[in-house]
BAZA-426641 format. One line per 2 residues: number of its first residue (from 0); their letters; for each residue x, y, z of N, C-alpha, C. Coordinates in Angstrom, 2 decimals. Layout:
# BAZA-426641
NUM) A) X,Y,Z,X,Y,Z,X,Y,Z; ...;
//
This chain:
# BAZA-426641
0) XX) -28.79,-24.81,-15.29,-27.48,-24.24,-14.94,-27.42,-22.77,-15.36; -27.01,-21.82,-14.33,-26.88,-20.60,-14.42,-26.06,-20.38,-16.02;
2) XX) -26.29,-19.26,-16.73,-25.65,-18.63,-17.59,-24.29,-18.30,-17.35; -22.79,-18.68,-17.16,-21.83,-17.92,-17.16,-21.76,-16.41,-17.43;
4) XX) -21.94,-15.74,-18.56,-21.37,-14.90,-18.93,-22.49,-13.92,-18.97; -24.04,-14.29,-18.39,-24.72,-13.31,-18.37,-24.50,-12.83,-16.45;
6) XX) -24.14,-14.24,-16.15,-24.31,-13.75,-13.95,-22.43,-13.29,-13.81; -21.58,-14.46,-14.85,-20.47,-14.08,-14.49,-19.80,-12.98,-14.61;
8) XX) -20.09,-12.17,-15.25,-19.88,-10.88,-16.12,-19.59,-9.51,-14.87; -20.50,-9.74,-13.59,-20.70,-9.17,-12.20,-19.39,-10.21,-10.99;
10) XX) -19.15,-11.05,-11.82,-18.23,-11.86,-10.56,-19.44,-12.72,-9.93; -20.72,-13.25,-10.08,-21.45,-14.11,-9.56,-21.74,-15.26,-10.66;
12) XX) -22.91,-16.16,-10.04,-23.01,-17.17,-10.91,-21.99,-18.53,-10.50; -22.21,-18.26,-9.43,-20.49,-19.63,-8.87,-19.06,-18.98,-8.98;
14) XX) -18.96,-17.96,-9.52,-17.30,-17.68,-10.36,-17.07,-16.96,-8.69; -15.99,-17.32,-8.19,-15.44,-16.82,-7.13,-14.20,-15.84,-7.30;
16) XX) -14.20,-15.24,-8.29,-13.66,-14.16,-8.59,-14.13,-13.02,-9.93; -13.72,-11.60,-9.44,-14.31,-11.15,-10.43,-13.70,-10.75,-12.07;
18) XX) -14.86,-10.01,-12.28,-14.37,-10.23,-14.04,-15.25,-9.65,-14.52; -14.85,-8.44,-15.64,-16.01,-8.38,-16.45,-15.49,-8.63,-18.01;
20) XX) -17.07,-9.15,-19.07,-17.01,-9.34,-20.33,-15.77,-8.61,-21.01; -16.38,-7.48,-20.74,-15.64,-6.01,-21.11,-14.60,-5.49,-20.21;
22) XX) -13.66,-5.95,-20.48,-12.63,-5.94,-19.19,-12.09,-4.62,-19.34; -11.78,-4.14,-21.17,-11.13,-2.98,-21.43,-11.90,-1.71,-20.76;
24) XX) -12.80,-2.08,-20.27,-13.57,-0.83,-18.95,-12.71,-0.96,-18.01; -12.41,-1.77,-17.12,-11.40,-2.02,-15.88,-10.47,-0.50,-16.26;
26) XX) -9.42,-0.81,-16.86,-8.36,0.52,-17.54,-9.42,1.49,-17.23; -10.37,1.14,-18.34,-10.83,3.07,-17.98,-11.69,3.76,-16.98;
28) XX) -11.87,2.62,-16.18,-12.54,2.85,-15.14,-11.58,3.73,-13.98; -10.62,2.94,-13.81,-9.47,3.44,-13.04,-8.47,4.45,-13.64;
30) XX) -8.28,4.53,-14.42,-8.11,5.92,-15.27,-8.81,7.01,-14.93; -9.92,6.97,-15.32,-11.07,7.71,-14.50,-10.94,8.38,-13.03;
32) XX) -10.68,7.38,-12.23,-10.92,7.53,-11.02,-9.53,8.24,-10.29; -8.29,7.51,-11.35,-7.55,8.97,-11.12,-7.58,10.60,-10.63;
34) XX) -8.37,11.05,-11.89,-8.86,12.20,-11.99,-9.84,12.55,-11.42; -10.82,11.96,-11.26,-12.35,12.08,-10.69,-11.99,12.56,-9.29;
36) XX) -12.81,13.60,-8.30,-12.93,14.23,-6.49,-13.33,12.65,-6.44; -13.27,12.37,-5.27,-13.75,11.03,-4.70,-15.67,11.30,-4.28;
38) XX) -16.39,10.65,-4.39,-18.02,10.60,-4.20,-18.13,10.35,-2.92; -19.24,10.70,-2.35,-20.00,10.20,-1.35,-19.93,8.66,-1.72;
40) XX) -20.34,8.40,-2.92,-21.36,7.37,-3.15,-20.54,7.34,-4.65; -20.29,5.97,-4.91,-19.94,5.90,-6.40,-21.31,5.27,-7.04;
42) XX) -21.94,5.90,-7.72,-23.55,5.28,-8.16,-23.09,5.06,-10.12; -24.14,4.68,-10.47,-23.80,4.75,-11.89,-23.82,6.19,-12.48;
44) XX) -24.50,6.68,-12.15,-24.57,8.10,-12.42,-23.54,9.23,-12.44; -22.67,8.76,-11.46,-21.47,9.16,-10.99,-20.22,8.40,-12.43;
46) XX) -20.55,7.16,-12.31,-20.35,6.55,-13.58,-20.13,6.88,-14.84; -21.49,7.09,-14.85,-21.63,8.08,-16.37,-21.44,9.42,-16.49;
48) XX) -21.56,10.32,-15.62,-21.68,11.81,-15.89,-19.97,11.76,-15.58; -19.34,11.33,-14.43,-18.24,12.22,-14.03,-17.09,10.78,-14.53;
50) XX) -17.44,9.79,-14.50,-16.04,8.50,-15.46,-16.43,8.83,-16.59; -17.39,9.25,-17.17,-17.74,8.35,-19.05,-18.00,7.03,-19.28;
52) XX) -18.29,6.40,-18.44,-18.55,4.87,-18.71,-19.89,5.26,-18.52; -20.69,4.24,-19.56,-22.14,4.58,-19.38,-22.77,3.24,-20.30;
54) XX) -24.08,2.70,-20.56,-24.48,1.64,-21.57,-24.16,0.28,-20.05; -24.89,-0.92,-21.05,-24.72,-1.96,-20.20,-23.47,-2.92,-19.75;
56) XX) -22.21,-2.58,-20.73,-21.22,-2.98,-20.79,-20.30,-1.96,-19.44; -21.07,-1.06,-19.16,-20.27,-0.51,-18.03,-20.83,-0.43,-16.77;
58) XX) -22.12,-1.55,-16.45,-22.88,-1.64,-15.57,-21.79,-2.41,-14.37; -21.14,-3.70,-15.09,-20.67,-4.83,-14.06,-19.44,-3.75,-13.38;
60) XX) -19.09,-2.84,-13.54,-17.47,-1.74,-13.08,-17.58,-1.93,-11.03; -19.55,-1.41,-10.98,-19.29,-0.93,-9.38,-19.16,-2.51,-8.65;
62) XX) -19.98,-3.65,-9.54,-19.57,-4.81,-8.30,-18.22,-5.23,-8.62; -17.34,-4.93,-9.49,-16.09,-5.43,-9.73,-15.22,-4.42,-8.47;
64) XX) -15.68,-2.94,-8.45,-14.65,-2.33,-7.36,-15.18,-3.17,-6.33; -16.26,-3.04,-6.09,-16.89,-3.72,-4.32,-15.71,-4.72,-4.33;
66) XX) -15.50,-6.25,-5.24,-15.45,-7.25,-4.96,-13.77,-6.94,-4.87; -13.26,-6.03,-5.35,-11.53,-6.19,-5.24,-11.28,-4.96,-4.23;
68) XX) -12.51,-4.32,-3.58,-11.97,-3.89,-1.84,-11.83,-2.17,-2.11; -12.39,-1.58,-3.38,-12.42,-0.11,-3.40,-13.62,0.32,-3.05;
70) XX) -14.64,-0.59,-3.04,-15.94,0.52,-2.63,-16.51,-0.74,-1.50; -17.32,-0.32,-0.64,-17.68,-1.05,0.37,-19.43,-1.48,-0.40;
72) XX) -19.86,-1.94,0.53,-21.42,-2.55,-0.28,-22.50,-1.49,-0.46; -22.10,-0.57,0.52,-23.47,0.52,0.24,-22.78,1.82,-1.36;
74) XX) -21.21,1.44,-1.65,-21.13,2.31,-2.84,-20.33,3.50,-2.24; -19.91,3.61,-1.18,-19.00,4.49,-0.28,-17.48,4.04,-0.63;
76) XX) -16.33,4.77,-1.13,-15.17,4.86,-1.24,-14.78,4.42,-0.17; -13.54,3.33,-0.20,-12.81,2.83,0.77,-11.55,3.46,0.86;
78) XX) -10.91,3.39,2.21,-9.73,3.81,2.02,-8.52,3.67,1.09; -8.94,1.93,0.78,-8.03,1.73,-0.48,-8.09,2.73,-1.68;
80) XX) -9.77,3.13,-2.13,-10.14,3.54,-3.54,-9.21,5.40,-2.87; -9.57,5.57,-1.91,-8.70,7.13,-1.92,-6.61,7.13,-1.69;
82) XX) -6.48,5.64,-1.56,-4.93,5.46,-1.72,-4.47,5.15,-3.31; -5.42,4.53,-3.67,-5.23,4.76,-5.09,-5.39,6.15,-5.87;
84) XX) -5.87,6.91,-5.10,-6.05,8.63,-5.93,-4.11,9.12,-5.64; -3.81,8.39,-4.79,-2.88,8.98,-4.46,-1.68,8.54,-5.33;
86) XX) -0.95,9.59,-5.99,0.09,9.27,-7.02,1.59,7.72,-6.42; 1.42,8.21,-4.97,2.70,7.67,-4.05,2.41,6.69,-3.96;
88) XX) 0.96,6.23,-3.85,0.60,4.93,-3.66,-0.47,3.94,-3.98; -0.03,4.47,-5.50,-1.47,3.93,-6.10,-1.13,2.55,-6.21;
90) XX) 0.33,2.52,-6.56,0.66,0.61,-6.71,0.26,0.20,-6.02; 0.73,0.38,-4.34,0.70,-0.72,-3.59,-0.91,-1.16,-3.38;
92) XX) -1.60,0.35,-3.76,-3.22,-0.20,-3.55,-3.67,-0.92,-4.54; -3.35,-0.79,-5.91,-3.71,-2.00,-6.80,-3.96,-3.33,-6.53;
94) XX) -1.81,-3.26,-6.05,-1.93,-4.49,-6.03,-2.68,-5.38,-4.79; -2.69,-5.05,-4.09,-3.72,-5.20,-2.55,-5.06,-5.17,-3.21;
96) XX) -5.44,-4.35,-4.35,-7.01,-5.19,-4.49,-6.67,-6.29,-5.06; -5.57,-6.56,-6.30,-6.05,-7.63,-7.15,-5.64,-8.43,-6.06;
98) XX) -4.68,-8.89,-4.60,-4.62,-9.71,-3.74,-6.14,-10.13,-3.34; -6.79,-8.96,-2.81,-8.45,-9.18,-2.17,-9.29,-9.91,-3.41;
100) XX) -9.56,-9.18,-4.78,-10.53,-9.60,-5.45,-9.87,-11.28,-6.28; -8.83,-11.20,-5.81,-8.13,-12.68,-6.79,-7.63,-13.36,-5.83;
102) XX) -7.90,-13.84,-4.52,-7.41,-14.08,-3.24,-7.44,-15.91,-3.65; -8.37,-16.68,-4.01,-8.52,-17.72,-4.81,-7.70,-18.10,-5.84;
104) XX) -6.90,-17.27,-6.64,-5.78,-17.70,-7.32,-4.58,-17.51,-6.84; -4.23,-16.50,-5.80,-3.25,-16.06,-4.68,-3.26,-17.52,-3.88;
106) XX) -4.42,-17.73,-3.31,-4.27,-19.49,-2.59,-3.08,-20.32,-3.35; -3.85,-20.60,-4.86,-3.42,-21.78,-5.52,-1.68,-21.01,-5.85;
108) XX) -1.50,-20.11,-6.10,0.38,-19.40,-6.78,0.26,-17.91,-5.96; 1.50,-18.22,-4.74,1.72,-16.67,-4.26,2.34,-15.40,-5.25;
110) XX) 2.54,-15.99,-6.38,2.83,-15.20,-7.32,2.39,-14.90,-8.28; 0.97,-15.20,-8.31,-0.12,-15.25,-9.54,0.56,-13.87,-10.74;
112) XX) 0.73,-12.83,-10.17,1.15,-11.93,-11.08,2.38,-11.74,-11.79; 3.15,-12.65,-11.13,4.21,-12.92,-11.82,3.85,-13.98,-13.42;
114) XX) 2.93,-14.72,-13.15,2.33,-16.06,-13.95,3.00,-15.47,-15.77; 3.08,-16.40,-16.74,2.88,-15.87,-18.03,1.59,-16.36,-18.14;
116) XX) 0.82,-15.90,-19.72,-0.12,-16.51,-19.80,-1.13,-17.47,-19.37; -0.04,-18.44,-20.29,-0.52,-19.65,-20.29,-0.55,-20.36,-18.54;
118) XX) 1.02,-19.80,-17.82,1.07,-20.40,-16.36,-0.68,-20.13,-15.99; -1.01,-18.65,-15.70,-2.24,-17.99,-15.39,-3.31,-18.71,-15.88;
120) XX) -3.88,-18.86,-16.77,-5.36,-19.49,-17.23,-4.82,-20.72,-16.67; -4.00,-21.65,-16.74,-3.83,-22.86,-15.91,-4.60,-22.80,-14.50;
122) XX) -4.02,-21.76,-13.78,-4.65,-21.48,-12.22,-5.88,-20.82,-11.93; -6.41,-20.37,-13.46,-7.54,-20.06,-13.16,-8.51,-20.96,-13.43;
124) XX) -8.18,-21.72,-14.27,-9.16,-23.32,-14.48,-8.87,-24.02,-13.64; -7.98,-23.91,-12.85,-8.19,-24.89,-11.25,-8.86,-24.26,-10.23;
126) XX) -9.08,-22.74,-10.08,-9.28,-22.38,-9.19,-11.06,-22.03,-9.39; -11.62,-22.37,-10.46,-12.68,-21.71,-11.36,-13.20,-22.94,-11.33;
128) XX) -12.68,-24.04,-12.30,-12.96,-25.15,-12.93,-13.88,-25.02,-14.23; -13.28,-23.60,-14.85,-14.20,-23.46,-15.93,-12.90,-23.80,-16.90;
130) XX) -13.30,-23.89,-18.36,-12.91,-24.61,-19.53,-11.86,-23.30,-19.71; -10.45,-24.16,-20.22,-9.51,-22.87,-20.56,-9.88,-22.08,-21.92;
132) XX) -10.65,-22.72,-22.57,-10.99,-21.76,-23.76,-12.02,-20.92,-23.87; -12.57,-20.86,-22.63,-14.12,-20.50,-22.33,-14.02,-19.00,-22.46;
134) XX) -15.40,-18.36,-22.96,-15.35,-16.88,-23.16,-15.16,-16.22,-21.30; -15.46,-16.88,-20.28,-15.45,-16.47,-19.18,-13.68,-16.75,-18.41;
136) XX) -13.37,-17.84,-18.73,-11.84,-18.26,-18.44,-11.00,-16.93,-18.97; -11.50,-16.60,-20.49,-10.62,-15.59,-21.08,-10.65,-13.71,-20.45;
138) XX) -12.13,-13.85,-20.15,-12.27,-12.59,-18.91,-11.84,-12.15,-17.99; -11.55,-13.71,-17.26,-11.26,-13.62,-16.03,-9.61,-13.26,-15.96;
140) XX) -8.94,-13.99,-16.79,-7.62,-13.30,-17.34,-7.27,-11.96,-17.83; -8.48,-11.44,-18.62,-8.31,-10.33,-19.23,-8.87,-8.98,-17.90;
142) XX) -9.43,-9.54,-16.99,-9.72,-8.71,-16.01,-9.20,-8.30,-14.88; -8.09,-9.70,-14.23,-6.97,-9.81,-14.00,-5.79,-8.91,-13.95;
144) XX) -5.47,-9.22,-15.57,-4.29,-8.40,-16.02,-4.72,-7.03,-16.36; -5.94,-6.78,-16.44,-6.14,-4.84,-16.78,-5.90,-4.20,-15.17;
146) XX) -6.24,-4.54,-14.02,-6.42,-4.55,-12.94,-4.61,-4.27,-12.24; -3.95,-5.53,-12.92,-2.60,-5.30,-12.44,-1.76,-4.71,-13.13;
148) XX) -2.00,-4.10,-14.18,-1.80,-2.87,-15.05,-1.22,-1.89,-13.97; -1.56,-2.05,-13.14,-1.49,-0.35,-12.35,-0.99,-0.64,-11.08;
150) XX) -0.65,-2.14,-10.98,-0.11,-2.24,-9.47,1.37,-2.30,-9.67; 2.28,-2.56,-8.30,3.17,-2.63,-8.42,3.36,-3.63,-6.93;
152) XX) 3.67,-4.78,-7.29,3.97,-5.59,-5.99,5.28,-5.82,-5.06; 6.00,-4.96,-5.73,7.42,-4.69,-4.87,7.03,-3.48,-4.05;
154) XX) 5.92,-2.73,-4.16,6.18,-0.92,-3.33,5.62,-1.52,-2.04; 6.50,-0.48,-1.46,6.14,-0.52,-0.02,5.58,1.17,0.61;
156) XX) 4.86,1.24,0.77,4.15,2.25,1.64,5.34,2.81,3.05; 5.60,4.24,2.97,6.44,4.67,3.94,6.17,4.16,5.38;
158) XX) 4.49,3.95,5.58,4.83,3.55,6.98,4.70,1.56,7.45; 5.21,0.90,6.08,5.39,-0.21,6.23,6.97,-0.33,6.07;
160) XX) 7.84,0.91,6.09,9.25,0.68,6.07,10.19,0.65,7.47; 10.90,-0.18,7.85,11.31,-0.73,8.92,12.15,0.27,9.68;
162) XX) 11.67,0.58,11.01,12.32,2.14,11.44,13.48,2.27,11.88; 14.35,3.46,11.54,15.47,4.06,11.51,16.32,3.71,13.08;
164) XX) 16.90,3.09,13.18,18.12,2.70,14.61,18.33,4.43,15.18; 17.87,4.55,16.21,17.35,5.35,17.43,19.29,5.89,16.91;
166) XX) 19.49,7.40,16.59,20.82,8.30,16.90,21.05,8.91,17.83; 21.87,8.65,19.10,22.34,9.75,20.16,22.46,10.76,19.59;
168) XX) 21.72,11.95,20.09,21.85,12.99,19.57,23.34,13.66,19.96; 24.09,14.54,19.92,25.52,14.96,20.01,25.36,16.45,19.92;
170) XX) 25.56,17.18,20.84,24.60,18.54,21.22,26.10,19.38,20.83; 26.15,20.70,19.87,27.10,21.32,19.45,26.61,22.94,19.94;
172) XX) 27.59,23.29,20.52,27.61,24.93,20.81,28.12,26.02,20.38; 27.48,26.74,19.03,28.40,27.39,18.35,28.24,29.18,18.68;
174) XX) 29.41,29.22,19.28,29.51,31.01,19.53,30.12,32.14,18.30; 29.46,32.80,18.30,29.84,33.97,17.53,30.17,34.54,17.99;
176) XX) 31.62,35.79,17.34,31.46,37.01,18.17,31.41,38.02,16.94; 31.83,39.18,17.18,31.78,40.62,16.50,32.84,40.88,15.91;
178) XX) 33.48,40.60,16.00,35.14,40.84,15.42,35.55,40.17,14.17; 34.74,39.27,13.61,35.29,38.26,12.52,36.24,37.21,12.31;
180) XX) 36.49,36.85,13.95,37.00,36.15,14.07,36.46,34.51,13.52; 36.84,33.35,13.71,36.79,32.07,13.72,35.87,31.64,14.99;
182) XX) 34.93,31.73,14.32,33.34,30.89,15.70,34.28,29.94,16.22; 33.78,29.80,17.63,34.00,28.70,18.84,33.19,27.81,18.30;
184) XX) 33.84,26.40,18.71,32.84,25.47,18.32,33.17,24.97,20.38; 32.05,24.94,20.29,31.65,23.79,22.10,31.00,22.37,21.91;
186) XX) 31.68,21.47,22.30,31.01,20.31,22.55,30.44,20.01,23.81; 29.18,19.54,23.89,28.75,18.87,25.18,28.90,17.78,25.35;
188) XX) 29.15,16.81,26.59,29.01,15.86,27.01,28.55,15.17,28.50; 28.12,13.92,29.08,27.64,13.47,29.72,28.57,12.66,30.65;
190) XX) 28.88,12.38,31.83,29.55,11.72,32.48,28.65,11.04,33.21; 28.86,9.25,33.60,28.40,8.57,34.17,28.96,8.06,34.99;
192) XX) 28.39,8.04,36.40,30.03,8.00,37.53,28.49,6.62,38.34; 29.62,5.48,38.74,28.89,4.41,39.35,29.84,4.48,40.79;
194) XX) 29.90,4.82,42.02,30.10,5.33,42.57,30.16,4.01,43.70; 31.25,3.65,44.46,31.12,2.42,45.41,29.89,2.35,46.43;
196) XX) 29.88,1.39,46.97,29.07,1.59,48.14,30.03,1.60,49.60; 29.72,2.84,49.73,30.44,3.30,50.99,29.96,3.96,51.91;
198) XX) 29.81,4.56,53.31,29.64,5.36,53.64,30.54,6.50,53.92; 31.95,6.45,53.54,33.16,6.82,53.92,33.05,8.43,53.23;
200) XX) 32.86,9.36,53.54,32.59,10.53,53.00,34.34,11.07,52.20; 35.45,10.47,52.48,36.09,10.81,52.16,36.80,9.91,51.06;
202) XX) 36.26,8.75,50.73,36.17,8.66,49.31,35.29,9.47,48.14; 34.40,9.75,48.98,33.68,10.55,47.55,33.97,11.82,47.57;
204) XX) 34.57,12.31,48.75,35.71,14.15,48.20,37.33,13.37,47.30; 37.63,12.33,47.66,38.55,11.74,46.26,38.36,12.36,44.94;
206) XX) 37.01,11.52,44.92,36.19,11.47,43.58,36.11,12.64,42.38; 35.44,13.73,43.43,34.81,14.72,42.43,35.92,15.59,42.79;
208) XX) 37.36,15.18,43.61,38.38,16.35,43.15,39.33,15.99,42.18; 39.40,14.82,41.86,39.79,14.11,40.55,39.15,14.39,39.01;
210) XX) 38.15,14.36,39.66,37.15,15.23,38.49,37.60,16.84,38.18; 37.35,17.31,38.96,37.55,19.02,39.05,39.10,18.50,38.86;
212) XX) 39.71,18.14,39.03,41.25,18.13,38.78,41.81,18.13,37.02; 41.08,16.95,36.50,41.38,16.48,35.11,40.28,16.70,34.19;
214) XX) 38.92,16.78,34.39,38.07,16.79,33.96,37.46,18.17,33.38; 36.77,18.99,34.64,36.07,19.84,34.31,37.02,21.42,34.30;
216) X) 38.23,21.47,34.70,38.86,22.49,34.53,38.87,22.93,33.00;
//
């Protein structure tokens, strides 16, 4: 039987979600990445020279972004990982990874992040079937919650907000003159005339002298 905590540590090894030992990297990973230009390529190197994470405890970071939807498999920034650079919308991208990389405990509680504790490791030993006291059960929690640290599952992204009821526009004509007088104000408007069916030419000189009569004078 595979090692837990040497395969699980990467999110493999059977564990269908990710996690690392060292979860308190998660925080500073994304902390990091705050600040950090976005890479071609997030490599370890990139890792170490431009995050500060460096040693073997900060190896499992790039398959933990892959697996919660910030870096794609070749190590290329996803659109998510550059919506998270973004101050406006870093929640909603959080929380949309921990949805992707925790999609298996999202199954079992649509509200996994709402969970307390104890609710949480409950759903993760069903969804895992590893032991609730287990050094990997406790990861997977602790990797979890560093992760949703930074989300926010109420934000909504401006162009997921439901669009504005169409305003007749109301066209205003304002004249000036030279004198200091009190500007003209002009209103425009539209008339819609549904007109019988006739051929009678002298209903429709009725019409538009009724108009010119009351109307347009």
């Amino acid at each position: 039987m595979a090692n837990p905590k040497k395969n699980g540590s990467q999110g493999s090894g059977g564990i269908n979600v990710p996690y690392l030992n060292a979860y308190g990297n998660i925080a500073k990973a994304l902390e990091a990445i705050k600040k950090a230009s976005t890479p071609d390529r997030f490599t370890q190197d990139f890792l170490a020279a431009k995050l500060g994470l460096s040693g073997g405890s900060a190896t499992p970071i790039i398959p933990f972004l892959k697996r919660t939807g910030f870096l794609n498999g070749d190590g290329t920034p996803t659109d998510l990982y550059k919506k998270f650079r973004n101050d406006g919308l870093r929640g909603s991208a959080a929380a949309q990874a921990a949805k992707t990389g925790y999609s298996a405990l999202y199954e079992i509680h649509e509200y996994a992040h709402d969970l307390n504790d104890k609710e949480l490791m409950g759903v993760i030993v069903q969804a895992t079937g590893l032991e609730a006291n287990s050094t990997t059960a406790r990861a997977i929690g602790g990797s979890f919650k560093a992760l949703k640290s930074f989300a926010n599952f109420e934000d909504k992204s401006p162009s997921e907000e439901p669009p504005k009821a169409e305003e007749l526009p109301v066209t205003k004509n304002r004249s000036t003159v030279g004198d200091g007088k009190t500007p003209e104000f002009k209103l425009g408007y539209t008339i819609n005339l549904n007109l019988p069916a006739t051929s009678d030419i002298a209903v429709f000189n009725a019409i538009f002298k009724s108009l010119k009569d009351h109307l347009l004078d």
